[in-house]
C-alpha positions as CSV (number, residue, x, y, z in Angstrom):
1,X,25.6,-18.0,9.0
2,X,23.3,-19.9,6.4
3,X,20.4,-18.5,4.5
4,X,18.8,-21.3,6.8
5,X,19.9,-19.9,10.0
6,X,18.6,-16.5,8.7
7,X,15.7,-17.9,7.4
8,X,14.8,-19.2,11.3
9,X,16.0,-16.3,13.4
10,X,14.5,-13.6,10.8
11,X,10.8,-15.9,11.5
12,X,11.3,-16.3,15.3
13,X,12.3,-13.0,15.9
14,X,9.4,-11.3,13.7
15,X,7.1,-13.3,15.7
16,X,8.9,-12.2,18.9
17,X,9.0,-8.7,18.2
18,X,5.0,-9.0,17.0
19,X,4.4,-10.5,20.4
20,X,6.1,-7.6,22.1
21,X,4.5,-4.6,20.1
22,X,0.9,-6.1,21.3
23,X,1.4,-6.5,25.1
24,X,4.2,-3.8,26.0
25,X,3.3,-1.0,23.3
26,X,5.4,1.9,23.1
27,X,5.4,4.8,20.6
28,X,7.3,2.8,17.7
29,X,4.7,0.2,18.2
30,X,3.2,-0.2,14.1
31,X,0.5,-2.3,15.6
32,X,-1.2,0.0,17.6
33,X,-0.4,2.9,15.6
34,X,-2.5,1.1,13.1
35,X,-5.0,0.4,15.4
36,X,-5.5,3.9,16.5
37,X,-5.5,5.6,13.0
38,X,-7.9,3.2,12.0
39,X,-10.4,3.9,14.8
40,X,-9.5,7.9,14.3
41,X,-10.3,7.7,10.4
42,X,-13.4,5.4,11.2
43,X,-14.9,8.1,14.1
44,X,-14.5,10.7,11.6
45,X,-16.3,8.4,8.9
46,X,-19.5,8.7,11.1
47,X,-19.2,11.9,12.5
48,X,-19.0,13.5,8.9
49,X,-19.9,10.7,6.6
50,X,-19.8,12.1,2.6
51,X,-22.4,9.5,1.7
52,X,-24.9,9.9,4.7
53,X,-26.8,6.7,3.3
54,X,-23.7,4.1,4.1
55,X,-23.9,2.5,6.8
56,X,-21.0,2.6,9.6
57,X,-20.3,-1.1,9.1
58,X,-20.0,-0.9,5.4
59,X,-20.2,-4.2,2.8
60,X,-17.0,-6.2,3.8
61,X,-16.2,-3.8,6.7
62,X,-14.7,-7.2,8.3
63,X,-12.8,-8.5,5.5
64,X,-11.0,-5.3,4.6
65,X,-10.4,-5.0,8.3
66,X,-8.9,-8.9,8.4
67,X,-6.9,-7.8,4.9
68,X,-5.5,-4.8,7.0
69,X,-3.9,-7.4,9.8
70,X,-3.1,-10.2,7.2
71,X,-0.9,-8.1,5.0
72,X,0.7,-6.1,7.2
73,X,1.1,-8.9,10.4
74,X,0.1,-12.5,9.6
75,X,1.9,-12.6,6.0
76,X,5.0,-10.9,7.5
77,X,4.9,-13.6,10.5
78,X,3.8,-16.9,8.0
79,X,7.5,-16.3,6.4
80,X,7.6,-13.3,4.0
81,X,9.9,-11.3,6.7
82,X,12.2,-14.0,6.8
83,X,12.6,-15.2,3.5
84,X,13.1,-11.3,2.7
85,X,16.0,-11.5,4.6
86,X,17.4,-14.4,3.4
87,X,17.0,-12.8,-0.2
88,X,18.6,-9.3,1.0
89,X,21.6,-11.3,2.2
90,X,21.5,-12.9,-0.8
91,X,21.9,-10.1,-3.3
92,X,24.3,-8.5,-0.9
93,X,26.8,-11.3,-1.3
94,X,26.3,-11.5,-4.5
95,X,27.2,-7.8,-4.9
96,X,30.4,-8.1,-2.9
97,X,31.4,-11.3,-5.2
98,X,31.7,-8.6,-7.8
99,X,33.2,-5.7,-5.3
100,X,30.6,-3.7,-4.0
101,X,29.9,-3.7,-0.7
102,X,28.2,0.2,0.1
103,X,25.3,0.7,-1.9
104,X,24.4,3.9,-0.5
105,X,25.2,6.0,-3.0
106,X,23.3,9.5,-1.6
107,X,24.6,9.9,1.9
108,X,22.1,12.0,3.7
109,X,22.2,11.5,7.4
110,X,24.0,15.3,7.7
111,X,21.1,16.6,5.9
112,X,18.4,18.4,8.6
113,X,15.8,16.1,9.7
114,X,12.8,17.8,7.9
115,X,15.1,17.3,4.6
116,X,15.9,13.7,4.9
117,X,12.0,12.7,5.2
118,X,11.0,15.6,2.7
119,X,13.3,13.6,0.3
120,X,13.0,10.1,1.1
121,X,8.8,10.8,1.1
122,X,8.8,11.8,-2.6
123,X,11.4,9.3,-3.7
124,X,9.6,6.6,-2.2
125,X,5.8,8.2,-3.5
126,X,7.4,8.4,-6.7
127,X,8.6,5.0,-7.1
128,X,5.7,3.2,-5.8
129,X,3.1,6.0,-8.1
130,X,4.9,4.3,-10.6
131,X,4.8,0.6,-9.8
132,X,1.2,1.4,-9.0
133,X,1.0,2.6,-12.8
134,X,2.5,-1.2,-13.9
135,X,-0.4,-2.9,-11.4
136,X,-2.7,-1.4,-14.0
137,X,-1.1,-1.7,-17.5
138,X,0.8,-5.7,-17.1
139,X,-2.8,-7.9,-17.3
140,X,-0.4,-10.6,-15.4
141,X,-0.6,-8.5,-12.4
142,X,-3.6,-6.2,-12.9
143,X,-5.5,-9.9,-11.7
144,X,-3.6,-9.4,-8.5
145,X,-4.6,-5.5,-8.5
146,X,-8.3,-6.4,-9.3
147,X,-8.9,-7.2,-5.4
148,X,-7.6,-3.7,-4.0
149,X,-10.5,-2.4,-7.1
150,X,-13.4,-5.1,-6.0
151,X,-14.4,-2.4,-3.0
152,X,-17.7,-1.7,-3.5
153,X,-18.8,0.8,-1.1
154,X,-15.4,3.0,-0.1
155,X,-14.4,3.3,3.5
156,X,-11.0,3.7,5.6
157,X,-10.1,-0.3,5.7
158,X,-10.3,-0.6,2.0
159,X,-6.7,1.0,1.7
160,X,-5.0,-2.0,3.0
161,X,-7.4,-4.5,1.4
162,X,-5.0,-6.0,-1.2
163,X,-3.3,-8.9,-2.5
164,X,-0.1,-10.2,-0.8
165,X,1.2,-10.7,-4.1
166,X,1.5,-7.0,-4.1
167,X,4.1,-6.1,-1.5
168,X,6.4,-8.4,-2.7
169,X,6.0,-6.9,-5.8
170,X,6.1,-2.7,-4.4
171,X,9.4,-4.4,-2.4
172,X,11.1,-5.9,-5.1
173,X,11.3,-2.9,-7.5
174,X,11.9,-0.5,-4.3
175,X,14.7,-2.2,-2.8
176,X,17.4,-1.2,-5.3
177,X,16.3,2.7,-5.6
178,X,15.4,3.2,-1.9
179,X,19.6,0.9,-1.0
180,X,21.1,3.9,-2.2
181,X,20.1,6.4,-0.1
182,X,21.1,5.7,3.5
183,X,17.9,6.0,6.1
184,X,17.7,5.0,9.4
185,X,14.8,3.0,11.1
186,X,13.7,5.9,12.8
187,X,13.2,7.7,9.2
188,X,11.4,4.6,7.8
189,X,8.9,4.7,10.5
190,X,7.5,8.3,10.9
191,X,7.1,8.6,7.0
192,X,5.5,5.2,6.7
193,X,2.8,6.1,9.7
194,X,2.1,9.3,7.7
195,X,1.2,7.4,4.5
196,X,-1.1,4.9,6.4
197,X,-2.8,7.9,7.7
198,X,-3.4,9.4,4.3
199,X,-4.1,6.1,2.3
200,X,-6.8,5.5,5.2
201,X,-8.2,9.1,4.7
202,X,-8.2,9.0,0.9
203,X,-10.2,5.4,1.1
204,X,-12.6,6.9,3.8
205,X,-16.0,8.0,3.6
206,X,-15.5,11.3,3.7
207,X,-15.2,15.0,1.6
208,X,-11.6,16.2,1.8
209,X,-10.5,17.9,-1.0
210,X,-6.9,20.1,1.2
211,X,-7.9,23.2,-0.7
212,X,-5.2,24.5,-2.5
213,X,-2.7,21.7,-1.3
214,X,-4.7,19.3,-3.5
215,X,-2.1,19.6,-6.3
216,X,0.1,17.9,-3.9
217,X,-1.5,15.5,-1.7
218,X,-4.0,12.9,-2.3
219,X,-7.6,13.1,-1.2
220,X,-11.0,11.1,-0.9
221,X,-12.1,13.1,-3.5
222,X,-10.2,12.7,-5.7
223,X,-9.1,9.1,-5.2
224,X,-12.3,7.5,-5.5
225,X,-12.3,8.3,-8.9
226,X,-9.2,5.9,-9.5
227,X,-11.6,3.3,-7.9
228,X,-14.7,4.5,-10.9
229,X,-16.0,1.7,-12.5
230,X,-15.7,3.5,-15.7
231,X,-13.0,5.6,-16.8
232,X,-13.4,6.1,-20.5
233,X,-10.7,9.0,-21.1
234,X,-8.6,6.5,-19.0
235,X,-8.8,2.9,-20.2
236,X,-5.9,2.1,-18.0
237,X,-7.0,4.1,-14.6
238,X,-6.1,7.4,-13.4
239,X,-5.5,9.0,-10.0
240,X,-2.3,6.5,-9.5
241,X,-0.9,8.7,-6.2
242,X,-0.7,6.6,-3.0
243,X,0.3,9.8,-1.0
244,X,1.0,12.7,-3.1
245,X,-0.9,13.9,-6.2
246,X,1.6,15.8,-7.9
247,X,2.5,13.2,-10.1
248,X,-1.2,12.9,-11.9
249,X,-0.9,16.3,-12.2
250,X,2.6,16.5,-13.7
251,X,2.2,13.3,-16.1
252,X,-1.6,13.8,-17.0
253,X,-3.4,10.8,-15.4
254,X,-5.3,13.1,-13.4
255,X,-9.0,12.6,-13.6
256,X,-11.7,14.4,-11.5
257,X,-14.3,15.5,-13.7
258,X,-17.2,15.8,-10.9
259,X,-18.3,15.6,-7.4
260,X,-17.7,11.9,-7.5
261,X,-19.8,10.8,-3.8
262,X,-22.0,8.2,-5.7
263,X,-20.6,6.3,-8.5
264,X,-20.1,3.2,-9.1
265,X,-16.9,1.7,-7.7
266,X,-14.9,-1.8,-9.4
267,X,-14.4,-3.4,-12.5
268,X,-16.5,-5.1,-15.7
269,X,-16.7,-8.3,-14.6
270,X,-17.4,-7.7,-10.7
271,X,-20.3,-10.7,-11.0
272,X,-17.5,-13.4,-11.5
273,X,-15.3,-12.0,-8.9
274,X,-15.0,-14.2,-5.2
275,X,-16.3,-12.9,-2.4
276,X,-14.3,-14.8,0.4
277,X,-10.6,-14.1,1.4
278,X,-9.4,-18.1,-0.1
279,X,-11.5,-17.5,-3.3
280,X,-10.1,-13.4,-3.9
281,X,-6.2,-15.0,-3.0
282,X,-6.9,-17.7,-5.0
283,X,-8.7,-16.1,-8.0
284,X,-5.5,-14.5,-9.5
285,X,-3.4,-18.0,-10.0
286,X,-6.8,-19.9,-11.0
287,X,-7.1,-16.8,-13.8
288,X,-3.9,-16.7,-14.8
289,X,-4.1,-21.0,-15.3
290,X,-7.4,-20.9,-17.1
291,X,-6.4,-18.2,-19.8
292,X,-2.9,-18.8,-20.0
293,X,-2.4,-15.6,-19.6
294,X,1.6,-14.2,-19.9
């Protein structure tokens, strides 16, 4: 089969399979799923709001909420699915041209169950806690990161407000560490639904700090202080954890040093930043062009 036969079945069948989780859902179904977490983490918003003076539709409620179904739906179905297959074929031939043709290197399926996602939740958190570390140190792709950090009032559908740029980045460096441990689809789903659940808790207007278990997962609390407008002990950010918090704690780029319900949330030069979807997409490559920046 060509790369372009790949390229038009991956992108047909994306969009048939889309089709199919909206109108016959079923409990694998990631669009729905994220529809009802989303309406869960928002009903808990305003039943127990942490800042009582936001209101319930927040600034750019809508256009976190359109970034939420554009990066996870409308990128996938515009090509990004299918041309990541036709690059996965890609380096897979090109790995056999040279003899290898099992990457899996860790075989865990005999492991128990409760193993296998225990082990495949903290390689994965620990390989995108540090790709999330990069976002913030390269400048080159800190101006895609700066519209994930332009939220300026904190609630639920600000998790998945980010730049598409960034999941082909988080995909790239994943694909090599996560191809040699062998998971099944089934594995892949229940631990990503658990991390949309927390990354839509930690982003959502509310005070959960999990008590003693805050050494290991990530909360509101804590997280909005990696969204602080100023960090001075922590000139490149701090508070890195997507899921698990561990990791600040066991490296240092932990930083929580108050109740932090009413700072001030984004960067230094917020003013200049666009406001509309075309102009934040845009802004990055127009950046980049204007300072020459490598």
């Amino acid at each position: 089969m060509s790369y372009w036969e790949i390229f038009q079945n991956s992108f047909f069948g994306y969009a048939s399979y889309l089709k199919d989780q909206i109108i016959h859902p079923t409990w694998h179904s990631y669009f729905w799923w994220l529809v009802g977490l989303s309406l869960f983490a928002w009903s808990l918003e305003l039943l127990f709001p942490w800042r009582k003076n936001q209101r319930a539709i927040r600034k750019d409620f809508w256009l976190d909420g359109f970034y939420m179904f554009f990066n996870f739906y409308i990128f996938s179905l515009i090509g990004y699915t299918a041309v990541s297959d036709v690059v996965v074929v890609a380096i897979n031939n090109a790995l056999s041209s040279i003899g290898i043709t099992n990457t899996v290197a860790i075989n865990v399926s005999s492991w128990p169950v409760w193993g296998q996602f225990l082990l495949m939740l903290v390689v994965v958190d620990f390989v995108q806690w540090n790709i999330h570390r990069l976002l913030h140190r390269i400048p080159f792709l800190w101006e895609f990161h700066k519209l994930h950090h332009s939220v300026e009032e904190m609630g639920f559908a600000a998790h998945l407000r980010y730049h598409w740029m960034e999941t082909i980045v988080y995909k790239s460096i994943q694909y090599i560490p996560l191809a040699f441990l062998g998971f099944g689809l089934l594995d892949f789903f229940v631990i990503h639904i658990f991390t949309i659940a927390i990354g839509h808790l930690n982003h959502s207007n509310l005070r959960v700090t999990w008590g003693p278990l805050k050494y290991i997962l990530n909360s509101p609390a804590m997280h909005i202080w990696h969204h602080a407008k100023e960090l001075p002990k922590h000139p490149y950010g701090a508070n890195f954890g997507l899921t698990l918090s561990v990791w600040d704690y066991l490296f240092g780029t932990v930083y929580m040093p108050r109740d932090g319900r009413d700072i001030q949330l984004g960067f230094d030069d917020m003013k200049d930043y666009p406001k509309s979807f075309f102009g934040q997409i845009f802004y990055p490559l127009i950046k980049t062009k204007k300072t020459g920046a490598k």
